[in-house]
Backbone as numpy.savetxt, mean C-alpha at the origin, in Angstrom:
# Nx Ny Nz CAx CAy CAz Cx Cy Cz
-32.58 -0.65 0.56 -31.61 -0.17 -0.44 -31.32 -1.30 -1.43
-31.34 -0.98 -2.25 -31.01 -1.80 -3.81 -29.57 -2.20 -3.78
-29.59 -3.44 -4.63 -28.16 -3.81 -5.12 -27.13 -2.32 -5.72
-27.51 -1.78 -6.64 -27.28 -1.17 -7.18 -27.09 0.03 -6.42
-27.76 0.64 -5.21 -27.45 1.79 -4.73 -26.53 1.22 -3.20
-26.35 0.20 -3.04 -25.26 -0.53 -2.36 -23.94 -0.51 -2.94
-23.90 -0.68 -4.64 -22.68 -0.59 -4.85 -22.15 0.89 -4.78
-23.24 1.46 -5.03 -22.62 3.18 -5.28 -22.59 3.45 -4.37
-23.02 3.47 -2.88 -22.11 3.85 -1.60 -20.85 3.33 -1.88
-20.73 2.10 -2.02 -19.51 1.37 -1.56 -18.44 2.14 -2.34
-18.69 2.40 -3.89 -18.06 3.04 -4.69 -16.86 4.79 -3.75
-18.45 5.30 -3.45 -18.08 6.43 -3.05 -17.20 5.85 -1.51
-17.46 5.61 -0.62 -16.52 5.00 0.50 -15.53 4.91 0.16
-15.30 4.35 -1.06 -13.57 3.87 -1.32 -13.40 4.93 -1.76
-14.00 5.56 -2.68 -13.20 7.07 -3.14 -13.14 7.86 -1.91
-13.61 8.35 -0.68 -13.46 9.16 0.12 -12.68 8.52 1.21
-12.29 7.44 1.36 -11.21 6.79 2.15 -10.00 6.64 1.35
-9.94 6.87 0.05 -8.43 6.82 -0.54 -8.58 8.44 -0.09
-9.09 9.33 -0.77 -8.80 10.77 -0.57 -7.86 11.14 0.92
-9.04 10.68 1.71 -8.24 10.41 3.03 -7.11 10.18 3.38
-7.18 8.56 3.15 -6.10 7.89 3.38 -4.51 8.65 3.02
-4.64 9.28 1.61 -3.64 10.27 0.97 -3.03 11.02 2.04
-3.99 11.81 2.47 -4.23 13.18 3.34 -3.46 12.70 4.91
-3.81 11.61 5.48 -3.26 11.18 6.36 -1.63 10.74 6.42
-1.60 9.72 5.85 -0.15 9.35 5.21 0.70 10.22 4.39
0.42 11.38 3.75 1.26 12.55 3.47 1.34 13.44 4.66
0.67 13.32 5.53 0.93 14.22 6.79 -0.08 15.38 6.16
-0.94 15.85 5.34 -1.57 16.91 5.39 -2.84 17.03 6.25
-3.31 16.05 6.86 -3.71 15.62 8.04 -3.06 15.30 9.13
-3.08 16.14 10.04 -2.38 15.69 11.40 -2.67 15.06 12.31
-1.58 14.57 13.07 -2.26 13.45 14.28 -2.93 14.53 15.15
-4.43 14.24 15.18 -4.83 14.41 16.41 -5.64 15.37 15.25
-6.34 15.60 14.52 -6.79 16.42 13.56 -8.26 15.38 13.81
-9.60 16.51 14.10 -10.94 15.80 14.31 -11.55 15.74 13.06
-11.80 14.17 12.59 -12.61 14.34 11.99 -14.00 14.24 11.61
-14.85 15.49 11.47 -16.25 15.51 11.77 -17.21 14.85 10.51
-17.72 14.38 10.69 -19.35 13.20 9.34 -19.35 14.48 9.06
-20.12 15.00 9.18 -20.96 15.99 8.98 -20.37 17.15 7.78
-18.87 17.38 8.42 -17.89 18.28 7.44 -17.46 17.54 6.10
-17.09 16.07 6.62 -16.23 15.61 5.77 -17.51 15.37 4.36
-19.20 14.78 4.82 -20.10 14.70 3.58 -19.87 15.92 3.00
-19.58 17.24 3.66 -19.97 18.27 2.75 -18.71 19.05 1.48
-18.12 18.04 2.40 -16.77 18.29 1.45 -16.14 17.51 0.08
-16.85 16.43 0.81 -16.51 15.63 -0.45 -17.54 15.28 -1.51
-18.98 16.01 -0.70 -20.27 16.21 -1.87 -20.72 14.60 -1.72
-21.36 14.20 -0.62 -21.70 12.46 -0.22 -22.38 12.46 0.23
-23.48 11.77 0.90 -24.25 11.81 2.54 -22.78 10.94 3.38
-23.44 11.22 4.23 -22.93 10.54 5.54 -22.31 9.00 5.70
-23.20 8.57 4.83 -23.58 6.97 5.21 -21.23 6.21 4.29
-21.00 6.97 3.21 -20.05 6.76 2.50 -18.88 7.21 3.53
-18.69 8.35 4.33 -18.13 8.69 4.91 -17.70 8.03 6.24
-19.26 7.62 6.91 -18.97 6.90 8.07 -18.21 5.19 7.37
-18.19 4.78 6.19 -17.94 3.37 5.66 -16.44 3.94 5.61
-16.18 4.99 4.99 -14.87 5.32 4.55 -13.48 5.21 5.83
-14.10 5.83 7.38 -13.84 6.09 8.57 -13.48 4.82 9.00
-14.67 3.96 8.52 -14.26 2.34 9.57 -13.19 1.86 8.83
-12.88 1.94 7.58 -11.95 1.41 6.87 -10.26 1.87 7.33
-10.17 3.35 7.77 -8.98 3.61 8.11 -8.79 3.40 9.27
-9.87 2.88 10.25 -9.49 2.99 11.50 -9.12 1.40 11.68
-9.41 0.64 10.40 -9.02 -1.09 10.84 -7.70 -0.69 10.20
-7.37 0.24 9.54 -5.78 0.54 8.80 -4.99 1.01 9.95
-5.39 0.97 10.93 -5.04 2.16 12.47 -4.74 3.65 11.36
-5.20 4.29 10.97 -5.30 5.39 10.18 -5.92 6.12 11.73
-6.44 6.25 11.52 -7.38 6.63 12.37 -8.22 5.78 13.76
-8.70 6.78 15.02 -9.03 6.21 15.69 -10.19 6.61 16.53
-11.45 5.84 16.81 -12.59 6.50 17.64 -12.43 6.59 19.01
-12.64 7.93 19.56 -12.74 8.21 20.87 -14.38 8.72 21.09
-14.00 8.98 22.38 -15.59 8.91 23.09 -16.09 10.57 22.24
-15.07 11.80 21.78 -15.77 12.78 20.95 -16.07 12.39 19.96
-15.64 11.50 19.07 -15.34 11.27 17.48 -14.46 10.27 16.81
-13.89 10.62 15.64 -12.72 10.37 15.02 -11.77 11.05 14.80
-10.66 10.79 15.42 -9.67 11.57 15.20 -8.21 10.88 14.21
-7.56 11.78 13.94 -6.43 11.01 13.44 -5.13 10.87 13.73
-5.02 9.42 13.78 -3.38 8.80 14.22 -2.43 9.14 13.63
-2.28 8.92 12.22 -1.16 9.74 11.29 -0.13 7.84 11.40
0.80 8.32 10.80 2.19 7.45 11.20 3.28 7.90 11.48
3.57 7.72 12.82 4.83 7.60 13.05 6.06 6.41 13.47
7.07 6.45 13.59 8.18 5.76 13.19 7.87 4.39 13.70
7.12 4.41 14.95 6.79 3.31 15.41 5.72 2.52 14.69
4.50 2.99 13.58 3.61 2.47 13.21 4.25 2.12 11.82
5.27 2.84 11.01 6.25 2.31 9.60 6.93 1.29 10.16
7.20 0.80 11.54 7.90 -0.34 11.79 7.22 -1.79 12.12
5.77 -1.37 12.13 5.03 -2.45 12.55 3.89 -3.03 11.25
4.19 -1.63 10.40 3.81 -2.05 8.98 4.65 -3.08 8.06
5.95 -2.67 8.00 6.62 -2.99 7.55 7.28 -4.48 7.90
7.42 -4.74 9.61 7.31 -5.96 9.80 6.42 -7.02 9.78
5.28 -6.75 9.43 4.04 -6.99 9.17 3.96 -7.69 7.62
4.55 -6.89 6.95 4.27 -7.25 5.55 5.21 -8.12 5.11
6.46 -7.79 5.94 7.55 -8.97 5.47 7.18 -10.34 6.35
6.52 -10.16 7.34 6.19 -11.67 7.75 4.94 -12.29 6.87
4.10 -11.28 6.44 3.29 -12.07 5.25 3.28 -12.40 4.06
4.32 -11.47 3.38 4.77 -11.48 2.10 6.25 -12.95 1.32
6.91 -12.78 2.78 7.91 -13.67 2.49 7.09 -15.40 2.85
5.65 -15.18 3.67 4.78 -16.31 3.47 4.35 -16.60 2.20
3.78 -15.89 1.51 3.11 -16.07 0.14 3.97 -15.96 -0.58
5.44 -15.92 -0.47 6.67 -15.82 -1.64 6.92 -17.31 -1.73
7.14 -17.38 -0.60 7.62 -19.21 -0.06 6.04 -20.55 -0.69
4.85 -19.55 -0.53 4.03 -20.74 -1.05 3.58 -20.62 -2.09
4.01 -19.24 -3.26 4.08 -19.24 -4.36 5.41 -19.79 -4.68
6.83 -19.86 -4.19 7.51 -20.89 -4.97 7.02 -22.27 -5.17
6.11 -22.84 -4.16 5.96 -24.34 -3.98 5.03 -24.30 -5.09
4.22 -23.23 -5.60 2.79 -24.15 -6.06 3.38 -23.20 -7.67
3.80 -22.60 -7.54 3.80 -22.11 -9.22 4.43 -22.81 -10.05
4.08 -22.91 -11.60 5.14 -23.18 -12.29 5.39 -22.36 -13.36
6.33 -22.03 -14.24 6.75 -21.14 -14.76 5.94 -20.48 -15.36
5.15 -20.98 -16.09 3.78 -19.90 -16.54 3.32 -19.16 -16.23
2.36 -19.66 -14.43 2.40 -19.10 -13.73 3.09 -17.61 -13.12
4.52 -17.75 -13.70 5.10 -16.23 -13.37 4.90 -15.33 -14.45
4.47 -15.52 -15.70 4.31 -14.67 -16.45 3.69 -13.00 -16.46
2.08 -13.24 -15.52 1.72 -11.62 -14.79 3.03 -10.92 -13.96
3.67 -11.88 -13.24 4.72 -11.33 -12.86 5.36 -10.02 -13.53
5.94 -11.16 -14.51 7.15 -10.53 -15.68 6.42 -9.11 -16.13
5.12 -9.59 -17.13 4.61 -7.98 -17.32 4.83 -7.13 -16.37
4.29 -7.49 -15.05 4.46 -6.53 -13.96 6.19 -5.55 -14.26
6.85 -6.72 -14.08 8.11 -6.05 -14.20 8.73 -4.91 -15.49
7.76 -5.85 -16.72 7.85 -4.76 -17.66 7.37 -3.40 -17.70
6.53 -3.23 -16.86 5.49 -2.12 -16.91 6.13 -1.28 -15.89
7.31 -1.91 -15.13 8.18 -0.85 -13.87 8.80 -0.56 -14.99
9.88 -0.75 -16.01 11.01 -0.52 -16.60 10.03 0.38 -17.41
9.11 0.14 -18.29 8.39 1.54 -18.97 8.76 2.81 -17.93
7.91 2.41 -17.02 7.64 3.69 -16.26 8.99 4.31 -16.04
9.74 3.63 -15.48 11.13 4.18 -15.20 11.57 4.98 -16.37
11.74 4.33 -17.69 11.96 4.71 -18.74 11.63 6.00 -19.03
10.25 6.74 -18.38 9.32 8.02 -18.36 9.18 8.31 -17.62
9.93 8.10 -16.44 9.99 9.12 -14.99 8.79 9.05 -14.25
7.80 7.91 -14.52 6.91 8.47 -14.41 6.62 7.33 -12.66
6.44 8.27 -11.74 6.62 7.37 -10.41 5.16 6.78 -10.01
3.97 7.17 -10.47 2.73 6.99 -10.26 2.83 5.58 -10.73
2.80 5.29 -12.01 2.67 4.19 -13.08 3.74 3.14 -12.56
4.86 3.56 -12.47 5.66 2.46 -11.83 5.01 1.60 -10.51
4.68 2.95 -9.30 3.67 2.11 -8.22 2.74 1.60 -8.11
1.90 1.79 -9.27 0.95 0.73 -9.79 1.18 -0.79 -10.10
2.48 -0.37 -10.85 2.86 -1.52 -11.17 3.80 -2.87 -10.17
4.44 -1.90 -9.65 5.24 -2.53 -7.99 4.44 -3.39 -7.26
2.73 -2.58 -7.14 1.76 -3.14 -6.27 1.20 -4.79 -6.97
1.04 -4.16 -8.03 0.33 -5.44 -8.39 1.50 -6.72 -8.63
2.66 -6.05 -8.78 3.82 -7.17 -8.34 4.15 -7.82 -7.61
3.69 -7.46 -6.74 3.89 -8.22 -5.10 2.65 -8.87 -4.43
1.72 -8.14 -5.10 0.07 -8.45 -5.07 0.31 -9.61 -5.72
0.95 -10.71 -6.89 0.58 -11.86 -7.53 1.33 -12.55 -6.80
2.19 -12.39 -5.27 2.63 -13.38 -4.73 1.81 -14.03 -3.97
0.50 -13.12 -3.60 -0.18 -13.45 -2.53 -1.62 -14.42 -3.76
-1.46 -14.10 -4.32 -2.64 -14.63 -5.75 -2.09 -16.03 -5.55
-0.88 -16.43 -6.05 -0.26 -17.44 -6.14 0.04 -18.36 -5.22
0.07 -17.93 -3.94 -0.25 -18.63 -2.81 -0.99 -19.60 -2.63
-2.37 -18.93 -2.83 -3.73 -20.18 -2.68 -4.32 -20.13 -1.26
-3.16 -18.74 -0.53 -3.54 -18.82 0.97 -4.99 -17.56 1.00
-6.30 -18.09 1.38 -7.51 -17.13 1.18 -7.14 -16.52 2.66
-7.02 -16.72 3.64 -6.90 -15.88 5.05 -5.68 -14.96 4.79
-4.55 -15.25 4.07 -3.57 -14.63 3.52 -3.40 -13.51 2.59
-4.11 -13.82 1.18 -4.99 -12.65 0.88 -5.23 -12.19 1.55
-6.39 -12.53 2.43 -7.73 -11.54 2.84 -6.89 -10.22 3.66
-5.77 -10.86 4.64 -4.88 -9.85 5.41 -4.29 -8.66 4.28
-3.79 -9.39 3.34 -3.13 -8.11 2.48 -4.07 -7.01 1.88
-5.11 -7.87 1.21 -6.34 -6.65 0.58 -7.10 -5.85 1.63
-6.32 -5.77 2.86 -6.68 -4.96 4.30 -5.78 -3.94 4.08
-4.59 -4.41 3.57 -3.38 -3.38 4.09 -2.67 -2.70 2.65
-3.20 -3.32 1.47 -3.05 -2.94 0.56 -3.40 -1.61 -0.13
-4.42 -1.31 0.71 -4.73 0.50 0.34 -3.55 1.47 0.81
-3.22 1.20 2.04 -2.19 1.61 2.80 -0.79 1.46 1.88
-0.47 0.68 1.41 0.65 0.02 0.88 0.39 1.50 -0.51
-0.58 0.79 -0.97 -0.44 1.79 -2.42 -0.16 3.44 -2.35
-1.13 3.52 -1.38 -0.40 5.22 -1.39 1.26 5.72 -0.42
1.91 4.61 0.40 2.91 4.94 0.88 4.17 4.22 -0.40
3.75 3.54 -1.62 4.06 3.61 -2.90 4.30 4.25 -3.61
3.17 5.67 -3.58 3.50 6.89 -4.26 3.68 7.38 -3.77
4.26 7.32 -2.43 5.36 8.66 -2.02 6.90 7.84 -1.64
6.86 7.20 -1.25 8.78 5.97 -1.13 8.94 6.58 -3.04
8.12 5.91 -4.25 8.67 5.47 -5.31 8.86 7.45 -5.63
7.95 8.22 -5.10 8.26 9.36 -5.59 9.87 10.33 -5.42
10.18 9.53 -4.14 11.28 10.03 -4.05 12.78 9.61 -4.79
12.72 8.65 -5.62 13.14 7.90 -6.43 13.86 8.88 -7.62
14.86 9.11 -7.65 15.16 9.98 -9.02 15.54 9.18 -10.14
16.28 8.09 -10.06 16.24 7.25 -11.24 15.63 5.77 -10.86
14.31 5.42 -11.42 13.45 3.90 -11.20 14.17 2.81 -11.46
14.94 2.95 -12.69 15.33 2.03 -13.33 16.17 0.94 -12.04
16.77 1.41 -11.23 17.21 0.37 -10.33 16.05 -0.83 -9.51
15.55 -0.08 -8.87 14.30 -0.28 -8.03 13.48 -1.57 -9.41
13.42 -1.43 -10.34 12.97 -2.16 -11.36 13.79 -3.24 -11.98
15.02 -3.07 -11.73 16.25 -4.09 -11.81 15.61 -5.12 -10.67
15.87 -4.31 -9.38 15.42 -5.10 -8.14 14.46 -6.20 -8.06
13.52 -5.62 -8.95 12.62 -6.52 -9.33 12.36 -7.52 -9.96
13.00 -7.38 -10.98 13.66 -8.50 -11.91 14.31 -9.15 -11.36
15.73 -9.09 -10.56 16.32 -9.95 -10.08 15.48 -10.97 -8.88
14.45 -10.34 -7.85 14.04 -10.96 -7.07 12.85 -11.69 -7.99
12.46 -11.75 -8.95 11.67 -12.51 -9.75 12.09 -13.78 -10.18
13.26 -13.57 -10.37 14.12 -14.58 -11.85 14.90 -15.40 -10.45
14.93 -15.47 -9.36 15.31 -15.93 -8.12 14.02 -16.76 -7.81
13.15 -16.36 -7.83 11.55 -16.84 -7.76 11.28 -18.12 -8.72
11.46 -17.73 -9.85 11.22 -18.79 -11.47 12.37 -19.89 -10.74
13.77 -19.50 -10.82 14.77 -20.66 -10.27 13.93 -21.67 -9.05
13.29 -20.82 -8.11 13.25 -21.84 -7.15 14.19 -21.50 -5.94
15.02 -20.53 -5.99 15.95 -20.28 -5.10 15.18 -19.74 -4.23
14.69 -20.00 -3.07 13.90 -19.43 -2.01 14.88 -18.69 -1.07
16.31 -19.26 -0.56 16.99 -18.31 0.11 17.00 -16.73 -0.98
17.26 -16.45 -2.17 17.68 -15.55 -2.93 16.88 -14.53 -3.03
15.68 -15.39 -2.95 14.35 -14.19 -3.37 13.86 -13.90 -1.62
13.84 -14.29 -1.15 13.87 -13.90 0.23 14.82 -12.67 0.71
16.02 -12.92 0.77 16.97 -11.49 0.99 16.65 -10.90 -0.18
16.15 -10.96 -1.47 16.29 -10.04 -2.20 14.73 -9.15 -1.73
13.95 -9.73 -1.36 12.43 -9.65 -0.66 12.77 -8.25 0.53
13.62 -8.99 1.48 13.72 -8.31 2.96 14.54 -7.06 2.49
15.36 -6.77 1.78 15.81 -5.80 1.02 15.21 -4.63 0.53
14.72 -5.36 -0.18 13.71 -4.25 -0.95 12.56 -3.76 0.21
12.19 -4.25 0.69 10.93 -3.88 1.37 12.00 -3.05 2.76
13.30 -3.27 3.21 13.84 -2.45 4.11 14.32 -1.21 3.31
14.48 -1.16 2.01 14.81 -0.09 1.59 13.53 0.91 1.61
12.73 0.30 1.03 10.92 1.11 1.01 10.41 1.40 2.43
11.06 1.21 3.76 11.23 1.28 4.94 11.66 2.49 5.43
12.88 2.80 4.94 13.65 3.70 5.51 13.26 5.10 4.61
12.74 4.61 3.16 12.30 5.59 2.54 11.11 6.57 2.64
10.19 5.40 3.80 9.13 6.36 4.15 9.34 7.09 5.38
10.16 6.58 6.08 10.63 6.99 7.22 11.36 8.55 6.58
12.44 8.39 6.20 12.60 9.73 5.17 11.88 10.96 4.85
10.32 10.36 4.15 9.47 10.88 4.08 8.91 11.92 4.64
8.67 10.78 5.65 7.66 11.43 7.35 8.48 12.37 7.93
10.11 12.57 8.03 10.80 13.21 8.77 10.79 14.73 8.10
10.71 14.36 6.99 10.55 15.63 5.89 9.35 16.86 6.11
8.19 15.36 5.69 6.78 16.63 6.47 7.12 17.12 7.48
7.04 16.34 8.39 7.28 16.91 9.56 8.17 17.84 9.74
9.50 18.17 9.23 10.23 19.59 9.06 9.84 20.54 9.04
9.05 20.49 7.54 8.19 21.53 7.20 7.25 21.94 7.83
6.66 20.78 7.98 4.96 21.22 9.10 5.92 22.48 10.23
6.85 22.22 11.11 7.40 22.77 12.11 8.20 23.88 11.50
8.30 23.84 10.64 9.26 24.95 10.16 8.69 26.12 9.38
């Protein structure tokens, strides 16, 4: 296989593991829901080979998990939003702490856009565009770091992150706070205040906590109801 027909699996993998990934983490996939190669190429119009790449990817997400029939799916529940979530604040408030040491104010500038591009969105309701923008906000703490094993952990969990983004930020009726939030834990960052941006850190990310938790309790209503 060619360079070139290497990237276009890889291409398609990521598109049929976000599709997924969606499907799982909105609950329109259920725990314990089989999923078959064979169905899923024909559904998503692939061979096999994108599908089985797509599979290993959610199952290092614990998305999913192989048993001796197949793949089946884990889903999240309350216990797996708590081990995400503590997860990210023990790595995130790492790369906050070693982006205060190594940045200097310039340096925060992708930041700031970042932040500008929440207050647009807010401005236009628009919750997609804002979580784009959230991600890659928190994504330049780990840039700024310099930590490569540190990265490497987040651009694992970062698929995960983005789509439980567009559903926490969807439930959001006015952004504009959530985008304040941001600003303030930024401009705490530029100071140097590491206690400030830290609680303002553990905050935010416990609020985006309880919000998916929210979430999940919701599907799940419905699914049962």
């Amino acid at each position: 296989m060619d360079n070139l027909a290497i990237k276009r699996e890889d291409s398609l993998g990521e598109r049929v593991a976000h599709e997924l990934r969606v499907q799982v983490i909105s609950g329109r996939l259920r725990p314990g829901t089989h999923l078959v190669e064979g169905q899923l190429a024909e559904r998503f119009d692939v061979s096999r080979g994108p599908v089985r790449d797509a599979l290993r990817r959610l199952e290092a997400e614990g998305l999913v998990a192989s048993q001796r029939r197949g793949v089946y799916v884990t889903g999240l529940d309350a216990a797996d939003v708590e081990e995400l979530y503590t997860l990210r604040e023990s790595l995130e408030s790492l790369a906050l702490t070693l982006a205060m040491n190594k940045a200097r104010d310039a340096d925060w500038a992708r930041s700031q856009a970042c932040v500008e591009r929440m207050r647009q969105a807010a401005g236009r309701a628009d919750a997609r565009l804002f979580a784009e923008a959230d991600l890659d906000f928190h994504s330049r703490f780990y840039e700024l770091s310099g930590h490569r094993r540190l990265i490497a952990v987040w651009e694992q969990y970062r698929p995960t992150f983005a789509v439980v983004l567009d559903i926490t930020n969807a439930q959001d009726v006015d952004l504009h706070s959530p985008a304040e939030n941001h600003a303030a834990l930024l401009d705490a960052a530029r100071r140097g205040d590491r206690e400030a941006a830290l609680a303002a850190l553990r905050a935010h990310l416990g609020d985006a906590r309880d919000q998916l938790r929210s979430a999940l309790r919701d599907d799940r209503s419905r699914a049962e109801g």
